[in-house]
PDB file of N, CA, C and O in Angstrom:
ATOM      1  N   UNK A   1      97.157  92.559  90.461  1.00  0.00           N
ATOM      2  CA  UNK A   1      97.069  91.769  91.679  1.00  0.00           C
ATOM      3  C   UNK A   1      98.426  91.823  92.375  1.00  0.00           C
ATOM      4  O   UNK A   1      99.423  91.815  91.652  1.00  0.00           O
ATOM      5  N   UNK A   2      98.570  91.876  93.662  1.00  0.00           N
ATOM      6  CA  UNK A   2      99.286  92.200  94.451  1.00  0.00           C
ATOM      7  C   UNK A   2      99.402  90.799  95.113  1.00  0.00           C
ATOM      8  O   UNK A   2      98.365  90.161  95.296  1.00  0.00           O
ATOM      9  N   UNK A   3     100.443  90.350  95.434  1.00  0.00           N
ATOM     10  CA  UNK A   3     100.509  88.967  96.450  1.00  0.00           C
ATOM     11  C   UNK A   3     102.012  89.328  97.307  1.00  0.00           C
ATOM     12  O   UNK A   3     103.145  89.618  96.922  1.00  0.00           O
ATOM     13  N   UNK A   4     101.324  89.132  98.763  1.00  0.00           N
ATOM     14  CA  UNK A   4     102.528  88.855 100.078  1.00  0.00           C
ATOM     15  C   UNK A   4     102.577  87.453 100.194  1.00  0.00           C
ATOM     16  O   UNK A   4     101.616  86.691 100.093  1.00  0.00           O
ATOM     17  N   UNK A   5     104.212  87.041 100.498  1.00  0.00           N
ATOM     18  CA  UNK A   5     104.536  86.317 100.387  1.00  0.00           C
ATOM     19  C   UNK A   5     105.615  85.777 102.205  1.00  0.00           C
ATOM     20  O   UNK A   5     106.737  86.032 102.644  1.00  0.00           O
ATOM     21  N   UNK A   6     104.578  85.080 102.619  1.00  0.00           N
ATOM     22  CA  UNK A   6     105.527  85.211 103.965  1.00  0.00           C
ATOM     23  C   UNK A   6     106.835  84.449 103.648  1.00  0.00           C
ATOM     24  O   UNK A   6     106.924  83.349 103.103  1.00  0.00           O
ATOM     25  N   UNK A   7     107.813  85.232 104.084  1.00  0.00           N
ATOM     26  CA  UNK A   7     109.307  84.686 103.694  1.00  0.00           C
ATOM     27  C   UNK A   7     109.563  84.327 105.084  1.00  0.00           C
ATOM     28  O   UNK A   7     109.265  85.323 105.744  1.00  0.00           O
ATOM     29  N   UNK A   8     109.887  83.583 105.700  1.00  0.00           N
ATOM     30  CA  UNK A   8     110.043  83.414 107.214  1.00  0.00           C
ATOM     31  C   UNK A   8     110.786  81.820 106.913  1.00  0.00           C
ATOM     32  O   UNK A   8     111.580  81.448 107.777  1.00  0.00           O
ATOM     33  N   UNK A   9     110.621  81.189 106.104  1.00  0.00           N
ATOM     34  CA  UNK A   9     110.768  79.833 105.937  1.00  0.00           C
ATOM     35  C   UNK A   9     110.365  79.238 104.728  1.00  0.00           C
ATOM     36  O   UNK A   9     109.736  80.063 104.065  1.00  0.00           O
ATOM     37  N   UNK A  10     110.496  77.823 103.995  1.00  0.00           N
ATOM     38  CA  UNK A  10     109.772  77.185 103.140  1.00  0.00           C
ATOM     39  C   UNK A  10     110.389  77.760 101.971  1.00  0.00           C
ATOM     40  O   UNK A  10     111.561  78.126 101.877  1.00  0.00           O
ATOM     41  N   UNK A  11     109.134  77.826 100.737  1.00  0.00           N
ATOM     42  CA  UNK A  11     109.412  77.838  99.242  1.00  0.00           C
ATOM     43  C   UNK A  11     109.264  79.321  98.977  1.00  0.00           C
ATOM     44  O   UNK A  11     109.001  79.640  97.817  1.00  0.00           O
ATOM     45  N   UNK A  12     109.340  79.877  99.508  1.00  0.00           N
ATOM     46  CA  UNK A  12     108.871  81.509  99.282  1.00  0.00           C
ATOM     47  C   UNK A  12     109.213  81.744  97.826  1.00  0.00           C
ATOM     48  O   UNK A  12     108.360  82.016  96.980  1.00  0.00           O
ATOM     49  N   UNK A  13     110.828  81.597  97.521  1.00  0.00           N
ATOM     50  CA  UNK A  13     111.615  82.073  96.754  1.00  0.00           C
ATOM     51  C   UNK A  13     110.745  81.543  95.274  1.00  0.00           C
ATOM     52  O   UNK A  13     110.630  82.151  94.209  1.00  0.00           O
ATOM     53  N   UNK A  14     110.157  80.066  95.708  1.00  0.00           N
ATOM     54  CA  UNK A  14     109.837  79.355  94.485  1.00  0.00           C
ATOM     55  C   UNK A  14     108.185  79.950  94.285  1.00  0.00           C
ATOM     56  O   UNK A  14     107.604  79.821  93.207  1.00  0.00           O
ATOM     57  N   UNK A  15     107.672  80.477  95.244  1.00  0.00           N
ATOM     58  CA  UNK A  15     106.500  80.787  95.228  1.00  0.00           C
ATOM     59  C   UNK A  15     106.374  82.157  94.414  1.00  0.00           C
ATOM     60  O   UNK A  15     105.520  82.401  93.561  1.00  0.00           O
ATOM     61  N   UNK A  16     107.629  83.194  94.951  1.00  0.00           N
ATOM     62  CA  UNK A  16     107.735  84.082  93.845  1.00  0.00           C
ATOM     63  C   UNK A  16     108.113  83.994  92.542  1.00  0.00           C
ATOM     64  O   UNK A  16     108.242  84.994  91.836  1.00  0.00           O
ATOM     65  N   UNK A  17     108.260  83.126  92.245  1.00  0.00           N
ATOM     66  CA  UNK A  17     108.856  82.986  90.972  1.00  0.00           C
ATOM     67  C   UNK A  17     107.875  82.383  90.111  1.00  0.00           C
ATOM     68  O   UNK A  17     107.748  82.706  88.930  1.00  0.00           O
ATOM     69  N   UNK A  18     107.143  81.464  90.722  1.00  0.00           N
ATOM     70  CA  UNK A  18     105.798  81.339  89.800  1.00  0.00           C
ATOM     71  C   UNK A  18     104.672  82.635  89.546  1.00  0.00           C
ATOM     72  O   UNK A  18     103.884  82.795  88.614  1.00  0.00           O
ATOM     73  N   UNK A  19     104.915  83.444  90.701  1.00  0.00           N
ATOM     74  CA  UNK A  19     103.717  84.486  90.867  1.00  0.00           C
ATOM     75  C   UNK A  19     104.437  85.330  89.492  1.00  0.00           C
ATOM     76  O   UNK A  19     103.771  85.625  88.500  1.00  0.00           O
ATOM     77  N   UNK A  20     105.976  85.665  89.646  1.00  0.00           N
ATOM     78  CA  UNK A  20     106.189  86.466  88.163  1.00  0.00           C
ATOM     79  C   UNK A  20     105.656  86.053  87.156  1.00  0.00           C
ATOM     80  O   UNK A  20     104.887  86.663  86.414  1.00  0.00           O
ATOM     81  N   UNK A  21     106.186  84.569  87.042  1.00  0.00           N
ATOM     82  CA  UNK A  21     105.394  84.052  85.552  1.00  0.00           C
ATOM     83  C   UNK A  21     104.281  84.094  85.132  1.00  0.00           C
ATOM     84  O   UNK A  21     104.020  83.655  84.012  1.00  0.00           O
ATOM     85  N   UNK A  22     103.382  84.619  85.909  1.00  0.00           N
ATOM     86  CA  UNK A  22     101.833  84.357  86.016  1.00  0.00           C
ATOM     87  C   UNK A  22     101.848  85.955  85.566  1.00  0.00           C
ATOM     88  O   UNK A  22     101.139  86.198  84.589  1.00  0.00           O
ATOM     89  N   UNK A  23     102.342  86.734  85.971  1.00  0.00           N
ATOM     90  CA  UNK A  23     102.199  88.390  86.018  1.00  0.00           C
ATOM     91  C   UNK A  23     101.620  88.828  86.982  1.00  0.00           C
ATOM     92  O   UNK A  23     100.967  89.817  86.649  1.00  0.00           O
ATOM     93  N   UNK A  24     101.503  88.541  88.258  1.00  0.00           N
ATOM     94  CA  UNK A  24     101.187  88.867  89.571  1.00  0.00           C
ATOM     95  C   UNK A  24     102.473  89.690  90.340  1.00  0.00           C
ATOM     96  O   UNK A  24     103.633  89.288  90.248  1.00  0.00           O
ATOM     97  N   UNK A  25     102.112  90.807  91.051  1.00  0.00           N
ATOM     98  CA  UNK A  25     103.179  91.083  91.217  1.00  0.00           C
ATOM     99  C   UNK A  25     102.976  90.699  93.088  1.00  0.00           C
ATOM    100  O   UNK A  25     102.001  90.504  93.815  1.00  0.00           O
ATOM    101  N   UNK A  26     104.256  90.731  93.262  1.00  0.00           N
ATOM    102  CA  UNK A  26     104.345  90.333  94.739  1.00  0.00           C
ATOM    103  C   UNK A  26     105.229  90.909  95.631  1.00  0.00           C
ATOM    104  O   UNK A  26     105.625  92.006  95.236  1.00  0.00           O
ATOM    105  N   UNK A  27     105.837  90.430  97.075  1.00  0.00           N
ATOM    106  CA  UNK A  27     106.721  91.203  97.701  1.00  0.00           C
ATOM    107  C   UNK A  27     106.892  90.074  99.064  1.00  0.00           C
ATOM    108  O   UNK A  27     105.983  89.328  99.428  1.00  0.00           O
ATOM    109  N   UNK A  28     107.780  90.121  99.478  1.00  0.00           N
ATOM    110  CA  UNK A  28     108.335  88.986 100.611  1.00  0.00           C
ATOM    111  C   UNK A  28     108.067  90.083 102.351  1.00  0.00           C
ATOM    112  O   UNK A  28     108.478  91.203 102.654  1.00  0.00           O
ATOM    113  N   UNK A  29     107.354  89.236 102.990  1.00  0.00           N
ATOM    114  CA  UNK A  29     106.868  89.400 104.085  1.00  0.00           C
ATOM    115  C   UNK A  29     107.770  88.962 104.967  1.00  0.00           C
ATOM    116  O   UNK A  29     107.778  87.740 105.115  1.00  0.00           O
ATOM    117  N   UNK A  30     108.853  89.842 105.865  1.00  0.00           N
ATOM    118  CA  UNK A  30     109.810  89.137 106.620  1.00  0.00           C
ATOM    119  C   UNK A  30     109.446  90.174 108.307  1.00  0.00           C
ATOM    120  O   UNK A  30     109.658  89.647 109.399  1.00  0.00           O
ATOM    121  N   UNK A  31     108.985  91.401 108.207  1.00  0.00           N
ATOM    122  CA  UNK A  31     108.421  92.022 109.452  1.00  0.00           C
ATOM    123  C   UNK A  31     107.288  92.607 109.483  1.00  0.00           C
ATOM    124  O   UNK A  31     106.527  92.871 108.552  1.00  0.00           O
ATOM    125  N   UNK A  32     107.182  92.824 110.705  1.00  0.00           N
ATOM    126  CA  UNK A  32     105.918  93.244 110.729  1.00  0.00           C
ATOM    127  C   UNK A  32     105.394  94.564 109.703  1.00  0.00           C
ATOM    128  O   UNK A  32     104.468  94.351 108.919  1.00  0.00           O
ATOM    129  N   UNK A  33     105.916  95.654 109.753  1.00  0.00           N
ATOM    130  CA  UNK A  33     106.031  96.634 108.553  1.00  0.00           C
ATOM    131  C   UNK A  33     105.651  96.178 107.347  1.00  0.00           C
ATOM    132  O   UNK A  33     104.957  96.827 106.565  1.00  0.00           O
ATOM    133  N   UNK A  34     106.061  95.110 107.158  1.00  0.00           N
ATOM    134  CA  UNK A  34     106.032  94.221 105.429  1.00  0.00           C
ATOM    135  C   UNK A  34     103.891  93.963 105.477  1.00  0.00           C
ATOM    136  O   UNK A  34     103.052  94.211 104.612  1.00  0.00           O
ATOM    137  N   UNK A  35     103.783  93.534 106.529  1.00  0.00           N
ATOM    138  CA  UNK A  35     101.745  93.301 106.651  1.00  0.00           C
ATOM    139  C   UNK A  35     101.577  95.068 106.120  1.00  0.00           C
ATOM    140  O   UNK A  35     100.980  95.217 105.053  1.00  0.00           O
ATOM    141  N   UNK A  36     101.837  95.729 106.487  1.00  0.00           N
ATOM    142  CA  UNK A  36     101.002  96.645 106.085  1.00  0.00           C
ATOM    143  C   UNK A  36     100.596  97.223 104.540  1.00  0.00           C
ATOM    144  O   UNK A  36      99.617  97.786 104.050  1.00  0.00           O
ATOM    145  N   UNK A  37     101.999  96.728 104.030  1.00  0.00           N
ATOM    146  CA  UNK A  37     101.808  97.373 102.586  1.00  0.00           C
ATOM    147  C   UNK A  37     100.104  96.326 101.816  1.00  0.00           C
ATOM    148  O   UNK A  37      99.500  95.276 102.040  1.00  0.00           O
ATOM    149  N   UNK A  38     100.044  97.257 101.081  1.00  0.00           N
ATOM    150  CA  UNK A  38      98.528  96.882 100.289  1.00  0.00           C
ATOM    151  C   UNK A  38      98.854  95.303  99.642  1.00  0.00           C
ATOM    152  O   UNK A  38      99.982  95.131  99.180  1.00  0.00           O
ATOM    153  N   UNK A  39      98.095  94.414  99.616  1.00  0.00           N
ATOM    154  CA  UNK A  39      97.695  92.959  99.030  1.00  0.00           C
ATOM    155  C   UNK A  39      96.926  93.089  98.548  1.00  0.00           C
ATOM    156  O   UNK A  39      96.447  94.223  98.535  1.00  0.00           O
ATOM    157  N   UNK A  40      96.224  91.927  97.760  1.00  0.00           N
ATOM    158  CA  UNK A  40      95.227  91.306  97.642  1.00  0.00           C
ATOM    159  C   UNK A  40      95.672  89.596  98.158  1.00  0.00           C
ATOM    160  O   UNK A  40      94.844  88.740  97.849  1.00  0.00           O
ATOM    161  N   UNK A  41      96.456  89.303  98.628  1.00  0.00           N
ATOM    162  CA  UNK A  41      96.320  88.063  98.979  1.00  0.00           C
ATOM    163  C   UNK A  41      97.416  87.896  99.771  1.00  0.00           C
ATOM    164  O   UNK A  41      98.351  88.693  99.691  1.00  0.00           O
ATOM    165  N   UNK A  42      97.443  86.637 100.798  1.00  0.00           N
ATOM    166  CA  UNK A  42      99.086  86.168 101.330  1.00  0.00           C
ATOM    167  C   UNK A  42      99.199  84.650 101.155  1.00  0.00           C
ATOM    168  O   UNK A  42      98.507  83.774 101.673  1.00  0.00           O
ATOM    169  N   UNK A  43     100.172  84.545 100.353  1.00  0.00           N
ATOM    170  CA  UNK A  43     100.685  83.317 100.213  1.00  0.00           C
ATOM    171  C   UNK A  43     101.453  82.821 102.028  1.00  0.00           C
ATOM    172  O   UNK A  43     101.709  83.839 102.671  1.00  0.00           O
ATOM    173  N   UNK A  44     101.771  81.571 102.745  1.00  0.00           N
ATOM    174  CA  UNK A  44     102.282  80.908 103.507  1.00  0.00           C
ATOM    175  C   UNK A  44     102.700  79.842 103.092  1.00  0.00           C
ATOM    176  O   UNK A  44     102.114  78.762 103.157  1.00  0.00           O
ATOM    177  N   UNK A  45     104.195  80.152 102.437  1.00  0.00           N
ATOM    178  CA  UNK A  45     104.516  78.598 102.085  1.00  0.00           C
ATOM    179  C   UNK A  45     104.678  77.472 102.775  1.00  0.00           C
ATOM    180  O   UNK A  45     104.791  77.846 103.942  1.00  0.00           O
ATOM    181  N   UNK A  46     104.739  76.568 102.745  1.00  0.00           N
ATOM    182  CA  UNK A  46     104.659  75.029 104.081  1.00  0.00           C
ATOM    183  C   UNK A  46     106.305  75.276 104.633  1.00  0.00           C
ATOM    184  O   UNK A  46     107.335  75.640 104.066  1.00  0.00           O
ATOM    185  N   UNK A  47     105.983  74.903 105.949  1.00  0.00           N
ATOM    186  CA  UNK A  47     107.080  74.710 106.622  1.00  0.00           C
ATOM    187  C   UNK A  47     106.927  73.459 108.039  1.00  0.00           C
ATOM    188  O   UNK A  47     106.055  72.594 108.124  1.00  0.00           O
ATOM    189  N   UNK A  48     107.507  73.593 108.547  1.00  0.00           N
ATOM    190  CA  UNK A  48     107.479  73.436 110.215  1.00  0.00           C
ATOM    191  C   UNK A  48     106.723  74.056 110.969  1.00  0.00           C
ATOM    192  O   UNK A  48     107.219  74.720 111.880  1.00  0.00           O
ATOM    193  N   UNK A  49     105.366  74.005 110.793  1.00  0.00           N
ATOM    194  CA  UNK A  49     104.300  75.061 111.988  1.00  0.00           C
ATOM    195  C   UNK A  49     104.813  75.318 113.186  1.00  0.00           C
ATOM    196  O   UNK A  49     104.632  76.396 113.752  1.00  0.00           O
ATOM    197  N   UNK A  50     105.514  74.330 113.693  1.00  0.00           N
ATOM    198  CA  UNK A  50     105.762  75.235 115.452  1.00  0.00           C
ATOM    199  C   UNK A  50     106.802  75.874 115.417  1.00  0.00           C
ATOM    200  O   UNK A  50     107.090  76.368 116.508  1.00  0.00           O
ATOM    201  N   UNK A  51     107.652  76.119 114.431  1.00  0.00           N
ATOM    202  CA  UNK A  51     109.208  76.926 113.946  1.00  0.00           C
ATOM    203  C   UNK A  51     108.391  78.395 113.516  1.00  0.00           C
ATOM    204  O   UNK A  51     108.775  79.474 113.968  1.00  0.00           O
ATOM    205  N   UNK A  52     106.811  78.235 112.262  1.00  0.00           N
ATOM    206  CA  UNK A  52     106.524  79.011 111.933  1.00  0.00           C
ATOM    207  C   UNK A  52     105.514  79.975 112.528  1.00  0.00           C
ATOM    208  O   UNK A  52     105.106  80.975 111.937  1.00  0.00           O
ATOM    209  N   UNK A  53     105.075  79.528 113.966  1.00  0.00           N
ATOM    210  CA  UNK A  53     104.013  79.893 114.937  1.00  0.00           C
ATOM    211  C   UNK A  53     105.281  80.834 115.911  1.00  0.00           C
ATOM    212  O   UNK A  53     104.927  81.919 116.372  1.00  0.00           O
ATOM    213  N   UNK A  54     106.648  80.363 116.153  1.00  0.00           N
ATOM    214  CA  UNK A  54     107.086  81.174 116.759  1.00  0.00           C
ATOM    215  C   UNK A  54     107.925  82.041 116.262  1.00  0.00           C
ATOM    216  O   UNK A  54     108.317  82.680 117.238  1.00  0.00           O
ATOM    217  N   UNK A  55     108.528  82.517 115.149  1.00  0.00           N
ATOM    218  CA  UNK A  55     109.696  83.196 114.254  1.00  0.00           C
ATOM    219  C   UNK A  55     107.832  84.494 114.220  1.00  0.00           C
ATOM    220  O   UNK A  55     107.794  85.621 114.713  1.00  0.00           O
ATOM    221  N   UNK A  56     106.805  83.888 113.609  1.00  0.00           N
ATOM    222  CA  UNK A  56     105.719  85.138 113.533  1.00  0.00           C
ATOM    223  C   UNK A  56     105.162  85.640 115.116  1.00  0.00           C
ATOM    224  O   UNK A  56     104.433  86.620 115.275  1.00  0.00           O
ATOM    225  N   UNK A  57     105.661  84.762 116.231  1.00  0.00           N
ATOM    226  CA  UNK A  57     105.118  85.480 117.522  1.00  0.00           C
ATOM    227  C   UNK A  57     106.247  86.416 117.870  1.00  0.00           C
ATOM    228  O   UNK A  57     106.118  87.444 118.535  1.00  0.00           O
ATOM    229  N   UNK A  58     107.591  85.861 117.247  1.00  0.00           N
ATOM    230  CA  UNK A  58     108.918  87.013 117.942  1.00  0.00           C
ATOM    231  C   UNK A  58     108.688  88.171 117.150  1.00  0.00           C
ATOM    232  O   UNK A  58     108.827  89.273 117.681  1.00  0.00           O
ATOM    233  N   UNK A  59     108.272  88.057 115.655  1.00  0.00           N
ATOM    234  CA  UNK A  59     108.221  89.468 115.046  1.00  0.00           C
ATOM    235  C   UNK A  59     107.274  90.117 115.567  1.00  0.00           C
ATOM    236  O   UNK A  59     107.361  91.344 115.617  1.00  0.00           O
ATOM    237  N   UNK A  60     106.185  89.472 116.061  1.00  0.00           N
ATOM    238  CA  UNK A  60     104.710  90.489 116.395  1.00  0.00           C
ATOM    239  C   UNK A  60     104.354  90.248 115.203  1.00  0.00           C
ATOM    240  O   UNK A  60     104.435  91.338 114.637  1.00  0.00           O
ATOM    241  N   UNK A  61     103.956  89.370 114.362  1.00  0.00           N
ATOM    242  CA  UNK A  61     102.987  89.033 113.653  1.00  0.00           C
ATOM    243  C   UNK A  61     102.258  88.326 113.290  1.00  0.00           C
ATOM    244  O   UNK A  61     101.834  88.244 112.137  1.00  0.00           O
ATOM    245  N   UNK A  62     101.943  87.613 114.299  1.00  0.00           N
ATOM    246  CA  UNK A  62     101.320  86.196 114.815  1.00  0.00           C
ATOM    247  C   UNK A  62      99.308  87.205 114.491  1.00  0.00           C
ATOM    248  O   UNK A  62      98.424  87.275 113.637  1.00  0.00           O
ATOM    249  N   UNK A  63      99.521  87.533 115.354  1.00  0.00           N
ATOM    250  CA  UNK A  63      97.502  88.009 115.185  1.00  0.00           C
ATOM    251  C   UNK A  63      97.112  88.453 113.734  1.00  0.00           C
ATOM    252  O   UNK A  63      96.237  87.943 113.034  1.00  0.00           O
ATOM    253  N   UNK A  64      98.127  89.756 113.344  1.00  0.00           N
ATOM    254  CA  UNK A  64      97.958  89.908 112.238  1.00  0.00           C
ATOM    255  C   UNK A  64      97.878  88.817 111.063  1.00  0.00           C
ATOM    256  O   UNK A  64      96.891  88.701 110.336  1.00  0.00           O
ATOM    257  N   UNK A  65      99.036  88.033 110.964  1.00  0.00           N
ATOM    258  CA  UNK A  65      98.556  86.602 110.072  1.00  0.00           C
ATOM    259  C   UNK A  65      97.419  86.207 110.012  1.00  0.00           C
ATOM    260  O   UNK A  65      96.641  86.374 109.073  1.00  0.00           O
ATOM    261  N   UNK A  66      97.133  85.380 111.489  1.00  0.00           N
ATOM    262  CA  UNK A  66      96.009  84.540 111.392  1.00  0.00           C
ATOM    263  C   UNK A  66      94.391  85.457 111.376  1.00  0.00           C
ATOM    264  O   UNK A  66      93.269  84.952 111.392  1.00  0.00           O
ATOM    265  N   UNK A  67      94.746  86.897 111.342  1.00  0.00           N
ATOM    266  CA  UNK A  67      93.537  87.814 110.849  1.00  0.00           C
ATOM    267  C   UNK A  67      93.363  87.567 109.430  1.00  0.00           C
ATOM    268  O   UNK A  67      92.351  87.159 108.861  1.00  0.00           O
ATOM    269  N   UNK A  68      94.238  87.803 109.048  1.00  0.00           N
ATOM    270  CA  UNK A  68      94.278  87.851 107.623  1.00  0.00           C
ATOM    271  C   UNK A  68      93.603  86.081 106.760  1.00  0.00           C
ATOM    272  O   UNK A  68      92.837  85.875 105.819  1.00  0.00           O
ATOM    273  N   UNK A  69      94.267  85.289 107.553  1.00  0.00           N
ATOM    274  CA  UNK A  69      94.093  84.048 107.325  1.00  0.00           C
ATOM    275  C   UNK A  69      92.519  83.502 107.742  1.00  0.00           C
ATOM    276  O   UNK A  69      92.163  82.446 107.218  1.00  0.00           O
ATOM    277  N   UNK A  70      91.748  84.068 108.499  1.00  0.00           N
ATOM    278  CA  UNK A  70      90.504  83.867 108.882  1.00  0.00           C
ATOM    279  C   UNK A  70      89.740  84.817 107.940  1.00  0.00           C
ATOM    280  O   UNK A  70      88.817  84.103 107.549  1.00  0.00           O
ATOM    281  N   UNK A  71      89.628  85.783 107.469  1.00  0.00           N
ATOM    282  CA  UNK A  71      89.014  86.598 106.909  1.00  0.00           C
ATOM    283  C   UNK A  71      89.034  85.490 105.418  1.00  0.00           C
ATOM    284  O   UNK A  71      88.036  85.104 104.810  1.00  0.00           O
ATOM    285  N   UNK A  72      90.110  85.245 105.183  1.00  0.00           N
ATOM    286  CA  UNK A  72      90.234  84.855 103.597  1.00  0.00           C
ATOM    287  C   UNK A  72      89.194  83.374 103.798  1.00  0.00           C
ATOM    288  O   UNK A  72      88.155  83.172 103.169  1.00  0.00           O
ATOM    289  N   UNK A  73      89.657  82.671 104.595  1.00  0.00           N
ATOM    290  CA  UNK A  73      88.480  81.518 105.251  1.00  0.00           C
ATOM    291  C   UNK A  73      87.421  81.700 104.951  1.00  0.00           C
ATOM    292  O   UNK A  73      86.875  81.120 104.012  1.00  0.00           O
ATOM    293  N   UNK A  74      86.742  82.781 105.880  1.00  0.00           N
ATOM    294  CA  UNK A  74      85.463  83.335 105.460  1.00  0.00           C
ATOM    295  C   UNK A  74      84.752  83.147 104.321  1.00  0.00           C
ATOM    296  O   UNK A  74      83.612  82.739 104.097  1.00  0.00           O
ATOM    297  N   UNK A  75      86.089  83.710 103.314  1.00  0.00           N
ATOM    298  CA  UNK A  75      85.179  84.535 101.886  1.00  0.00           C
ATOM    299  C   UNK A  75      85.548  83.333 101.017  1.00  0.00           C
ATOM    300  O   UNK A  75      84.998  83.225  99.921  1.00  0.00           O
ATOM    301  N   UNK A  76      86.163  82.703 101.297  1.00  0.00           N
ATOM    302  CA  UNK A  76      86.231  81.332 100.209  1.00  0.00           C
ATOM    303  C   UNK A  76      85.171  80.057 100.935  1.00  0.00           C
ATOM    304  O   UNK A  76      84.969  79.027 100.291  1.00  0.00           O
ATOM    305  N   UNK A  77      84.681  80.212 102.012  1.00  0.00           N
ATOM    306  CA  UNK A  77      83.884  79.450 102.479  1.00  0.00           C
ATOM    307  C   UNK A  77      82.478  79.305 101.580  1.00  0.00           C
ATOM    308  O   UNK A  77      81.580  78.551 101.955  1.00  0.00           O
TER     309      UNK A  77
END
């Protein structure tokens, strides 16, 4: 299992560090380039939403997120 980890803000650091312990491997999401590599999942650690709605609209990765974030919606629905 593969896990992205948006690093933009928040617990990222702590979020990876549980994913090691678990044996998940993961990778920190800081540009747009970083969405493309292969997942199976994206972690968003908590932050400040309107800090974290615009740091992902300056990179250009605002649509891509919330694609990703609706799809997963979907399938856990």
């Amino acid at each position: 299992m593969r896990i992205g980890i948006l690093a933009l803000q928040g617990a990222f650091a702590e979020h990876r560090m549980i994913l090691e312990k678990l044996g998940a491997e993961s990778f920190e999401i800081r540009q747009k380039r970083d969405l493309e590599q292969p997942m199976d999942g994206l972690i968003i650690p908590g932050g400040e939403s309107t800090v974290m709605g615009k740091l992902l609209k300056e990179l250009d990765c605002y649509d891509e997120v919330r694609s990703r974030d609706r799809k997963s919606t979907r399938l856990n629905s």
